[in-house]
N, C-alpha and C positions, 0 to 999 in steps of 0.2 A: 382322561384325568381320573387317575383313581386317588378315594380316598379313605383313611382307617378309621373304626370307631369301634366302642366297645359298649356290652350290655352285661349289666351282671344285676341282677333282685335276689335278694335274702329275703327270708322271711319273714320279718317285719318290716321288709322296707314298703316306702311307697311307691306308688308305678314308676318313677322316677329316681334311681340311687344317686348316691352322690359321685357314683364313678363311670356314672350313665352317659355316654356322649350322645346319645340320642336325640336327636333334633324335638326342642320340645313342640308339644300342641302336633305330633306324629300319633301319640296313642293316646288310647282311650278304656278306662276301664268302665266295666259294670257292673252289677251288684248281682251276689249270689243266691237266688230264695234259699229259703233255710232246708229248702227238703235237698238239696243236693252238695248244703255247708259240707258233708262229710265225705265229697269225691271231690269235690273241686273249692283249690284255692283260689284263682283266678282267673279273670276273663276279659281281655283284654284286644280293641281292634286297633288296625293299625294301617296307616295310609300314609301316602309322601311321594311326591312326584321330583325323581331326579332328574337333573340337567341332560340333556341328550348323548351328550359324549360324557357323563360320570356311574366309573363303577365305583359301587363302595365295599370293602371288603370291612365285616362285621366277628367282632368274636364275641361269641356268647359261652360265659364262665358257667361252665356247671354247678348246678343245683341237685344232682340227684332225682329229680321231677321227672313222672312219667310226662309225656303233653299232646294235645292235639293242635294240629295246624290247621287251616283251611286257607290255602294260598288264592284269592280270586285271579292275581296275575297270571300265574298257572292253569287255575282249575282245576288243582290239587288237595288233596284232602289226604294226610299222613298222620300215621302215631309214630313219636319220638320216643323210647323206649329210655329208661332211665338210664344213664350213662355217668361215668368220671372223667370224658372228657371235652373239650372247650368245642365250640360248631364253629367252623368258619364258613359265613356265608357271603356271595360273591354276588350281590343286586345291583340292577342298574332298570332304568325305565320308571313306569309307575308300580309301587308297590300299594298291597290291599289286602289285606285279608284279616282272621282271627284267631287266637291262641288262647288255649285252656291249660292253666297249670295245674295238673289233679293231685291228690293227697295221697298216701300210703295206705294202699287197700280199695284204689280204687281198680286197678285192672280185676280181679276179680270178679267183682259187683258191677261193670260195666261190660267188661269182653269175657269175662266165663273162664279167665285164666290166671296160671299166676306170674306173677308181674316179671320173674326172670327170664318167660318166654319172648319178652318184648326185652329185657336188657338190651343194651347199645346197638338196636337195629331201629330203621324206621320203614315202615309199613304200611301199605295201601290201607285208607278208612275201608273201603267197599272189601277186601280180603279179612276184616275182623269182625265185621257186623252180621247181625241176621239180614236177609234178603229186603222187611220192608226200611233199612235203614240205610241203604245202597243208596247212590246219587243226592247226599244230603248239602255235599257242595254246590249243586247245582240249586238245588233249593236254597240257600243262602245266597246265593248271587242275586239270583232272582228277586230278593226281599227288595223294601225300598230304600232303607238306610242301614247303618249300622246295629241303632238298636233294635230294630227288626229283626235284623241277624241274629243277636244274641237274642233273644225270645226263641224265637225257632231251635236256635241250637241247645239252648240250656231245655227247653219241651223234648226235643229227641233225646235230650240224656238224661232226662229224667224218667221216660218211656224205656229205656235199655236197663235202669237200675234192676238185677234182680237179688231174689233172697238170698242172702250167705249169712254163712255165724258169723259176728263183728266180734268175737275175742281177740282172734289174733292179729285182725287190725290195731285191736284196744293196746294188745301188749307192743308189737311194733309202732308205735306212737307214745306208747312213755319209755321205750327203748331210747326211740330214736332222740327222743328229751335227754334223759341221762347220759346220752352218749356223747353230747356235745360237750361235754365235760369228762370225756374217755379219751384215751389214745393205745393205749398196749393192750395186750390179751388180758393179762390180769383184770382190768378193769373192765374189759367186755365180759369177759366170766364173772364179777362183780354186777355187772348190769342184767345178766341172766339172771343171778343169783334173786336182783330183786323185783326181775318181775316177773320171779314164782317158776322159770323152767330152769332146764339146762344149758349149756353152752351150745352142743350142738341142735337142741330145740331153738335156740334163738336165730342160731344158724338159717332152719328151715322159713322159722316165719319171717328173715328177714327177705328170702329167695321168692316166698310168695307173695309177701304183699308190698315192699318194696322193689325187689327184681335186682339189689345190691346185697353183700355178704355186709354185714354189722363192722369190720375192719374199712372197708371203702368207705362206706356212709362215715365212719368214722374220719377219716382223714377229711372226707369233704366239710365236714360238720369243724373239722379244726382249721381248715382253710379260712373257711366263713367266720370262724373267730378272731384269725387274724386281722382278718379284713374289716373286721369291726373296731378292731384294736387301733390300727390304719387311722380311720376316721375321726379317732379321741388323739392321735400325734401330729405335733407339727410337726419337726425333724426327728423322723422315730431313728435310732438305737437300736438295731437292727438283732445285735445279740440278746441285748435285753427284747426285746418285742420277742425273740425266738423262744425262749425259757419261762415268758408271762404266759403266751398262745400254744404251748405244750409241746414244743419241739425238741427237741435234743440240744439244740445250738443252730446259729444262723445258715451253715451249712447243709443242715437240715430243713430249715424253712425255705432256703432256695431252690433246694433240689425238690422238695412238692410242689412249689409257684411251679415249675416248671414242666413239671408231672401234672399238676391238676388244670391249668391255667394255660399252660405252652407262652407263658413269660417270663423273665426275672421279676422279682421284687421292683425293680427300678425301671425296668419296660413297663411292665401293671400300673406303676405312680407316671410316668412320662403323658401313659396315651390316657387316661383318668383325667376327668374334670377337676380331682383335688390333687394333681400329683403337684403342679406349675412348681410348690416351693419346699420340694420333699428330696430328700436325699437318696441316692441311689443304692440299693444293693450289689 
């Protein structure tokens, strides 16, 4: 028996979006101390025990977010390196483990590199860390419960933080603000313009502390718009939605749904919790 379901968080949503098919009372967030607010957005465990003959096949919409895994079904421990495209994951049996959505500038200040090294690959924890931070899966299993876990794990990341200048964090984070209201080069040479470098300067620090080019980030960041857009229509108007959410025409917003998402407009509204009474693209 297989079945589909789909995850998608924006950045202000809550652990649970509205196009979340996720089985609720599955995850759990926890809270951030303030010394590590500026690496990590989220922290989030997650458990669910499927039917013995069900796999579920999961599509998780890109966020541009670097992330750490720690799968206990596994006994895996990966970094998910920022990416623009959708993950499909293919589970079945017990699932368990934890996930950290970290901020822009955080691979630096945590792994000692910059962020486009880890672009759209995923990567043994134990291949990134210093030696005493190896087997830290193992150590989380080991805890007693969830919030266990997350103490231990947020202590080892806040033990890896080291010194780096936060300028260029600083400026890729009011980039990446003003961008979601960008789409063309013009306006990305505009968003350099205002935060004090140049185009190809923006370029570099979006490669290090990001691990995306300022154009990518830029389309994801106009996906996420639409998708907000979405939320406030009942029967959206598909051309118009395309020309409010910064597209060229509808032709245009389908062919990024499809590029950033691997759906149509009307696939994305079917398998959504809010699509039931929305019209198709």
């Amino acid at each position: 028996m297989q079945q589909e379901r789909l995850f998608l968080r924006l950045d202000d949503d809550p652990l649970y979006a509205p196009e979340t098919t996720v089985p609720a009372g599955t995850l759990r967030e926890f809270a951030v101390p303030a010394a590590l607010q500026a690496q990590v957005a989220h922290l989030i465990s997650y458990e669910e025990q499927l039917p013995p003959d069900a796999v579920v096949n999961e599509r998780v919409l890109p966020d541009g977010a670097l992330r750490l895994i720690f799968d206990f079904g596994t006994g895996t421990a990966q970094v998910a390196g920022p990416s623009t495209q959708p993950v499909l994951l293919s589970m079945r049996g017990h699932l368990r483990g934890l996930s950290v959505t970290l901020r822009p500038g955080s691979a630096p200040a945590l792994f000692g590199l910059p962020a486009h090294e880890l672009a759209e690959r995923t990567i043994d924890w134990d291949t990134l860390v210093a030696t005493r931070h190896r087997g830290l899966h193992v150590h989380l299993q080991d805890a007693r419960d969830d919030a266990g876990r997350a103490r231990i794990l947020l202590s080892s990341l806040r033990a890896m933080l080291r010194q780096v200048d936060t300028t260029e964090r600083s400026q890729a984070t009011r980039a990446t603000a003003l961008l979601r209201h960008a789409g063309d080069a013009r306006r990305i040479a505009a968003v350099a313009a205002a935060v004090g470098v140049g185009e190809r300067r923006l370029q570099q620090i979006f490669r290090a502390q990001l691990g995306l080019p300022p154009r990518a980030w830029s389309r994801l960041a106009r996906m996420h718009g639409c998708l907000r857009l979405l939320r406030r229509t009942g029967t959206p108007r598909w051309n118009e939605l395309a020309l409010e959410g910064g597209f060229y025409d509808q032709s245009h917003l389908v062919n990024e749904f499809q590029a950033l998402c691997g759906l149509t407009p009307g696939q994305f509204l079917q398998r959504s919790v809010s699509g039931s009474s929305k019209t198709a693209a």
